[in-house]
C-alpha positions as CSV (number, residue, x, y, z in Angstrom):
1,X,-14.2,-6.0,196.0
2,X,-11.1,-6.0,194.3
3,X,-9.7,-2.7,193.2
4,X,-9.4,-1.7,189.9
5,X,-6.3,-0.3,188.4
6,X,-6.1,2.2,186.8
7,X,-4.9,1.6,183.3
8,X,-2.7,4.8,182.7
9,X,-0.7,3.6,186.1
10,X,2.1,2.1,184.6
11,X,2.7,5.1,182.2
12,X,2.8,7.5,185.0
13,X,4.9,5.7,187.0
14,X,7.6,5.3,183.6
15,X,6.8,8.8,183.2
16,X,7.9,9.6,186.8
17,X,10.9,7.5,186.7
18,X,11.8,9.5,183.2
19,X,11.7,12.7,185.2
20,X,13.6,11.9,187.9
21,X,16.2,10.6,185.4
22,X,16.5,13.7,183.4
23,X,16.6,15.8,186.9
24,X,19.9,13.7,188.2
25,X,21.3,13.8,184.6
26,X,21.1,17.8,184.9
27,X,21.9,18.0,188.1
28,X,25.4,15.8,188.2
29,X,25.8,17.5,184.6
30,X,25.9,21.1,186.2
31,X,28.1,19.8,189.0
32,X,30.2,18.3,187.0
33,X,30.6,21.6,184.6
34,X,31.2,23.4,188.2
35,X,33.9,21.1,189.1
36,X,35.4,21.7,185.9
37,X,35.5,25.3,185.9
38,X,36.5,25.9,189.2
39,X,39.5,23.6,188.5
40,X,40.7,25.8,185.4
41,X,40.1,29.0,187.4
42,X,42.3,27.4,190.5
43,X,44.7,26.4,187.9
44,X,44.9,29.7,186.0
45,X,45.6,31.4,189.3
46,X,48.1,29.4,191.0
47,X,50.2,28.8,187.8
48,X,49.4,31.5,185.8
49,X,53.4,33.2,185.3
50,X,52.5,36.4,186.5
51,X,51.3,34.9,190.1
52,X,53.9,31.9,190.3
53,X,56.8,32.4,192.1
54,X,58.9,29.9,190.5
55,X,57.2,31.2,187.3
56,X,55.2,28.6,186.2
57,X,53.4,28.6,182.7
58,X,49.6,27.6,182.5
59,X,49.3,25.4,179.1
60,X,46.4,23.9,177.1
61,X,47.8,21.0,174.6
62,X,46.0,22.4,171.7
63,X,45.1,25.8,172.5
64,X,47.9,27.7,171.7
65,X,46.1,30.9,171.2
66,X,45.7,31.1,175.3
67,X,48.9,29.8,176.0
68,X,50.8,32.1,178.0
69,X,54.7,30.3,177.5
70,X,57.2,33.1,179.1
71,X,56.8,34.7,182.7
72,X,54.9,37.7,183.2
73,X,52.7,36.3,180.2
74,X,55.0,37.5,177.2
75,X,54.6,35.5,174.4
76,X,57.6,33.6,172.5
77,X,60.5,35.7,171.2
78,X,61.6,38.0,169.7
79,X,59.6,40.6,172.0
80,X,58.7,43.7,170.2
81,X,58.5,46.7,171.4
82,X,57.2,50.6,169.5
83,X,57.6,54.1,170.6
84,X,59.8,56.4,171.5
85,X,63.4,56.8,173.2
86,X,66.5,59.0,175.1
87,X,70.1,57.5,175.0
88,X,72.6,59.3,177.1
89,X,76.1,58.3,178.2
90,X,77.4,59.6,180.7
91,X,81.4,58.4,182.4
92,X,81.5,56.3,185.5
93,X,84.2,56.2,188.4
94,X,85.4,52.4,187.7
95,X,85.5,52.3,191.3
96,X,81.7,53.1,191.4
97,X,80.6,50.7,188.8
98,X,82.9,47.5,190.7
99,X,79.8,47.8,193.2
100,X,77.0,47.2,190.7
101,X,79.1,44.7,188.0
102,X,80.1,41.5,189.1
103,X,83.9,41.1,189.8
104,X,84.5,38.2,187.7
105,X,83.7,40.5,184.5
106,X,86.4,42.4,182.6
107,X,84.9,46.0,182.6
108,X,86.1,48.3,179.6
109,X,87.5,51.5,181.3
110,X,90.3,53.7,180.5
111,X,91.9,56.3,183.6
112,X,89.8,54.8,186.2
113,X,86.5,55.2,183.9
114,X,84.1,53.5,181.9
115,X,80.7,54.1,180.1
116,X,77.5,54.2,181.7
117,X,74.4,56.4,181.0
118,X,70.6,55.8,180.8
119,X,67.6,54.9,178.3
120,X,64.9,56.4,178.4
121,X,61.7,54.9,176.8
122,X,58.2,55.6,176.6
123,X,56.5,52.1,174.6
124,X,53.4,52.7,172.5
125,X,53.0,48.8,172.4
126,X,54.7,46.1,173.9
127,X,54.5,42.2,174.6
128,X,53.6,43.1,178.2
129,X,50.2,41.7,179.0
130,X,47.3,44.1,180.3
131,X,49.2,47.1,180.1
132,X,50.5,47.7,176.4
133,X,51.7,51.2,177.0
134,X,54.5,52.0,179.8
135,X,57.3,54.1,180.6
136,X,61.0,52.2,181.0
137,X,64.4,53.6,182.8
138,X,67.6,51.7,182.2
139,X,70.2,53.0,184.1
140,X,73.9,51.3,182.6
141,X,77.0,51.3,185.1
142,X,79.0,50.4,182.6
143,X,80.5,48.6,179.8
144,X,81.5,44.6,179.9
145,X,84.0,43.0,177.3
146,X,82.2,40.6,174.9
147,X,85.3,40.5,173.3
148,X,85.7,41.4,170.0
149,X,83.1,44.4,171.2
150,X,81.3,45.2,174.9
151,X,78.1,44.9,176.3
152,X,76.2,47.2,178.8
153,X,75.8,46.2,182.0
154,X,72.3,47.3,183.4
155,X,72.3,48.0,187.6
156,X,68.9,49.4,187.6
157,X,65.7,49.0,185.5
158,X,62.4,50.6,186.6
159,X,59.4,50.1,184.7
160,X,55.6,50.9,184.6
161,X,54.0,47.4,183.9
162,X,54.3,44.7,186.3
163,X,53.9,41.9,183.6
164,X,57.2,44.1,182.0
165,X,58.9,43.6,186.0
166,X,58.1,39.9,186.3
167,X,59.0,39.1,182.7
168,X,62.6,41.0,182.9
169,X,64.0,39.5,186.3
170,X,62.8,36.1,185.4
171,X,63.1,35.2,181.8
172,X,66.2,37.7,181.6
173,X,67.5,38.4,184.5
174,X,67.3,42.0,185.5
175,X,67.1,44.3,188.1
176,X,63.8,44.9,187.4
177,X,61.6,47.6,190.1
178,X,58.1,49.0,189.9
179,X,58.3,52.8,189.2
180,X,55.7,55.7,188.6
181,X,56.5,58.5,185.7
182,X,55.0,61.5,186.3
183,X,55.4,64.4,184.0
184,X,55.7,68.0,185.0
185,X,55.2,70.6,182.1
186,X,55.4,73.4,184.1
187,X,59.3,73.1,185.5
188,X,62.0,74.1,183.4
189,X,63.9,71.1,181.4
190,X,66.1,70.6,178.5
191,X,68.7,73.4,178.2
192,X,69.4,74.6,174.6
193,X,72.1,76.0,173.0
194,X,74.1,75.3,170.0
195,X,77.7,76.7,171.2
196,X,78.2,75.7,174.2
197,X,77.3,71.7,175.5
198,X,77.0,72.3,178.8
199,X,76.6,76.0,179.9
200,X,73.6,77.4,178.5
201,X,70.4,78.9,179.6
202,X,67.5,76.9,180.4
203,X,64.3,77.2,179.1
204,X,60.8,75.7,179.6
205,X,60.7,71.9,179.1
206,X,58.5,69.4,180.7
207,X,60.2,67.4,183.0
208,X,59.4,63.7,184.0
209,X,60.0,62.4,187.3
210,X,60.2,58.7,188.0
211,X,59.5,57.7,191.5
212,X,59.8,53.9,193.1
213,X,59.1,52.9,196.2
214,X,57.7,56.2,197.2
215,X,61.0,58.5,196.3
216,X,62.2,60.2,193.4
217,X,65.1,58.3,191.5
218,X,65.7,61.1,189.2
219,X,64.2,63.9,187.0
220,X,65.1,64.5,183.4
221,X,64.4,67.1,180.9
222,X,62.2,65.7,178.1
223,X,62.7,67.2,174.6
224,X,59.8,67.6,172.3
225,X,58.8,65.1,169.6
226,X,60.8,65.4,166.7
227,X,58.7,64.8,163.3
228,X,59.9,64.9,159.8
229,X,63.3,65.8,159.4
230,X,64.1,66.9,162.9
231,X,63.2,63.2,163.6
232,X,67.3,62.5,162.2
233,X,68.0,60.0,159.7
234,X,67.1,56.2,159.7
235,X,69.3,53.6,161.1
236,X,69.8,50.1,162.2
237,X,71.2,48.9,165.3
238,X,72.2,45.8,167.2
239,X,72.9,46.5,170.8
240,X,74.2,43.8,172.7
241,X,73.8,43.7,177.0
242,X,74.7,41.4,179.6
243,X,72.4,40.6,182.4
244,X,72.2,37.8,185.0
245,X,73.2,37.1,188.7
246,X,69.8,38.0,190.2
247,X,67.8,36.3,192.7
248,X,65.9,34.2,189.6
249,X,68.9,33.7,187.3
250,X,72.3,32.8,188.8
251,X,74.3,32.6,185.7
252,X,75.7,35.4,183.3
253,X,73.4,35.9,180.5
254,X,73.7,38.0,176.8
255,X,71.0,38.9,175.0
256,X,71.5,41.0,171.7
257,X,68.1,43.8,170.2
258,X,67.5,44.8,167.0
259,X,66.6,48.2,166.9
260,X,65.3,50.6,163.9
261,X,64.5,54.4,164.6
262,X,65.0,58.0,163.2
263,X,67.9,59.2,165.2
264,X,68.7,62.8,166.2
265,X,71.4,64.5,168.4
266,X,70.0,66.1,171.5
267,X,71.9,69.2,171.8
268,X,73.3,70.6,174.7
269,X,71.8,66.7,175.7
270,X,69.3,66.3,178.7
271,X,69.0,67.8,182.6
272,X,69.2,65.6,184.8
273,X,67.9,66.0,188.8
274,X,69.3,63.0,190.7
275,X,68.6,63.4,194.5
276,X,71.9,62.4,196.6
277,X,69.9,60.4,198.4
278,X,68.5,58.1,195.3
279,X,70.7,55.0,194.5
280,X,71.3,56.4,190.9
281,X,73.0,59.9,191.9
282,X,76.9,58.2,192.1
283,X,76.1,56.6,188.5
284,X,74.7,60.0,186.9
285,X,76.5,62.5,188.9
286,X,79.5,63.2,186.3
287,X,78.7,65.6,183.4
288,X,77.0,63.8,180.1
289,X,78.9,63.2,177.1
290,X,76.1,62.2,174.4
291,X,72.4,62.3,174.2
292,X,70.5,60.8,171.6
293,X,66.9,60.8,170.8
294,X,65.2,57.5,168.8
295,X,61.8,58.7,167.2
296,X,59.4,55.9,165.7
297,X,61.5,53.3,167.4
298,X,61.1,49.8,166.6
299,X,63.1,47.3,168.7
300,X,63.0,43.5,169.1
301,X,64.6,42.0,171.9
302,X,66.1,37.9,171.5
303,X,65.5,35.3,174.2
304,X,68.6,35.5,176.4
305,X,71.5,32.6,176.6
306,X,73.9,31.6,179.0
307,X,77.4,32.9,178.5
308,X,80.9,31.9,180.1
309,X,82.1,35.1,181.9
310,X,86.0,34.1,181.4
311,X,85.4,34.8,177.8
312,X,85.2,38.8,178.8
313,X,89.0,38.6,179.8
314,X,89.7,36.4,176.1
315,X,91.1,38.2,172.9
316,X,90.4,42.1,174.2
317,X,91.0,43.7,170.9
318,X,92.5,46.6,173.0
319,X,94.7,45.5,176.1
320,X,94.8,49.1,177.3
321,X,91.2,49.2,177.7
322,X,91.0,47.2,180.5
323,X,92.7,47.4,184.1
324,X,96.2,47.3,183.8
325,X,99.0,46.2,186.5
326,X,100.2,48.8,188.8
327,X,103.9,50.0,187.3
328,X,105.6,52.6,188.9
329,X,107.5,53.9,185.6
330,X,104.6,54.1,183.4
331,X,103.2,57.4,182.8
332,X,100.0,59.1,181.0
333,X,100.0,61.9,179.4
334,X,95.9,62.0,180.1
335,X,95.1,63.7,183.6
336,X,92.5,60.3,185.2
337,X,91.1,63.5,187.4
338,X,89.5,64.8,184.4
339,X,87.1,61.9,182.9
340,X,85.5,63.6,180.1
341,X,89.1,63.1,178.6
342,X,89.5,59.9,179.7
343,X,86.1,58.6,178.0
344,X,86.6,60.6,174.8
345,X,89.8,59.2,174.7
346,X,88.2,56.2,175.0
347,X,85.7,56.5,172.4
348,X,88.0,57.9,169.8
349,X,90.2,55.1,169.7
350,X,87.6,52.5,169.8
351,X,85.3,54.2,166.8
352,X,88.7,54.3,165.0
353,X,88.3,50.8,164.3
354,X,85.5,48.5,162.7
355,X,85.1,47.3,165.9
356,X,82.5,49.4,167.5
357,X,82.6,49.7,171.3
358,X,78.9,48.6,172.4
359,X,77.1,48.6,169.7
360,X,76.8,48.0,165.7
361,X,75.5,50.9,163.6
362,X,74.0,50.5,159.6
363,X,72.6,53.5,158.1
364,X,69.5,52.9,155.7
365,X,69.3,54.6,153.0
């Protein structure tokens, strides 16, 4: 007899059919999610600037909130930066600092010495990404003519972030190195005394040492925060600074920072512990001149630009501030063994002018 069919047959068979739809839909729809994913994560690791070589910049037309558009994954200029801060010259054997500045910059010097020095900075907050808070060592090896005034010319930088290391040798070109600072309270530091700059007694001051590639750099004396009116009075200040010629950037750069604190003299000025065998101990070795101490610092630093560097030996304000031609008849009444004259000298004639050597300074009342 013939068979009967069934009359829901047809339905179940649609309903089948609907049900192995739905399960393809959802199954090319997760694959295609996983596909997607994994090709943003592969992206944001092979291009993200901190991880890129050639620092590359991961971009999302349209989302510019997770657009990471400078190296080491700093957002646009200017780059700000809070905290806290030790300026402190000290004179360098123009012979010394030929090894760390370029030789087709005019260096300012006077008896065979220029400026150099270090800064000292401990940021509260910073553009760096991850890791807000870090310590920074700039170590100077002298001063550059940007004629009418100078800019520093940084040989060494060692910092605590390495978004910070990535971002400085490749968006500005600096001698950027990963450094730990360690601070010891228990070892005597900054010396004190209001006579006498450089003899004095030393009492108890923590000390911070900063260490890089697994040996000390150097050691210096950390004075205490200053607050209220032992923070100083409240200034302005532009600081200008060369940089360039590294293994990312193989033109001479200038890049200018804005900087507002509550500036104080350190007196009789840091102690400094430079180990002969640390690459800093020929730059630091003379006798300081200067310390200074920045509380509540502010400080925005502008993108750097290309600059000609045959414009450093153009319109020197002061020709004797740069080297001079040998001449057997000329004579100085300023002994070039003794450089704390020599640099005083220096700075004495150039803060007799507008024309500030280095830097700009405004008071704020």
């Amino acid at each position: 007899p013939p068979q009967k069919k069934c009359p829901h047959s047809l339905n179940n068979s649609g309903k089948m059919m609907q049900h192995s739809w739905s399960r393809g839909n959802s199954a090319f729809a997760l694959v295609f999610i996983a596909s997607w994913t994994a090709a943003v994560v592969l992206s944001a690791f092979f291009y993200h600037p901190w991880l890129n070589i050639d620092g590359g910049k991961l971009q999302f037309p349209g989302f510019n909130w997770i657009q990471a558009t400078n190296a080491g994954g700093y957002s646009p200029p200017p780059w700000k930066f809070e905290g806290r801060a030790i300026y402190q010259l000290h004179p360098v054997d123009v012979e010394t600092a030929k090894k760390y500045i370029p030789s087709n910059l005019n260096i300012v010097q006077f008896a065979g010495y220029t400026l150099g020095g270090f800064y000292l900075a401990n940021y509260t907050d910073s553009p760096a990404r991850g890791k807000k808070q870090f310590g920074e060592l700039v170590v100077c090896a002298g001063l550059v003519w940007n004629p009418p005034t100078s800019c520093a010319w940084a040989s060494h930088i060692f910092v605590g972030s390495k978004s910070a290391k990535v971002h400085g040798e490749r968006e500005v070109g600096l001698p950027e190195y990963m450094a730990d600072f360690n601070m010891d309270d228990r070892r005597p530091g900054l010396r004190r005394s209001w006579t006498q700059f450089w003899k004095s007694k030393t009492s108890s001051r923590p000390e911070l040492s900063v260490i890089s590639g697994g040996s000390e750099m150097m050691k210096v004396a950390i004075p205490e925060e200053r607050r209220g009116w032992r923070a100083g009075f409240p200034i302005a200040m532009r600081l200008p600074s060369f940089s360039g010629y590294n293994k990312y950037e193989k033109n001479l750069l200038t890049y200018s920072l804005d900087l507002k604190s509550r500036l104080s003299l350190i007196v009789p000025g840091c102690e400094v512990q430079v180990p002969k065998k640390s690459p800093l101990h020929e730059l630091l070795r003379r006798r300081p001149l200067i310390s200074l101490c920045f509380e509540k610092l502010r400080m925005d630093v502008e993108a750097p630009t290309k600059h000609d560097p045959a414009l450093t030996f153009k319109n020197v304000p002061f020709k004797f501030l740069q080297k001079q031609p040998q001449s057997s008849s000329s004579s100085s009444s300023i002994d070039p063994t003794e450089p704390t004259v020599a640099i005083l000298s220096l700075m004495r004639t150039s803060l007799q002018t507008p024309l500030h050597i280095g830097l700009r300074t405004q008071y704020i009342g």
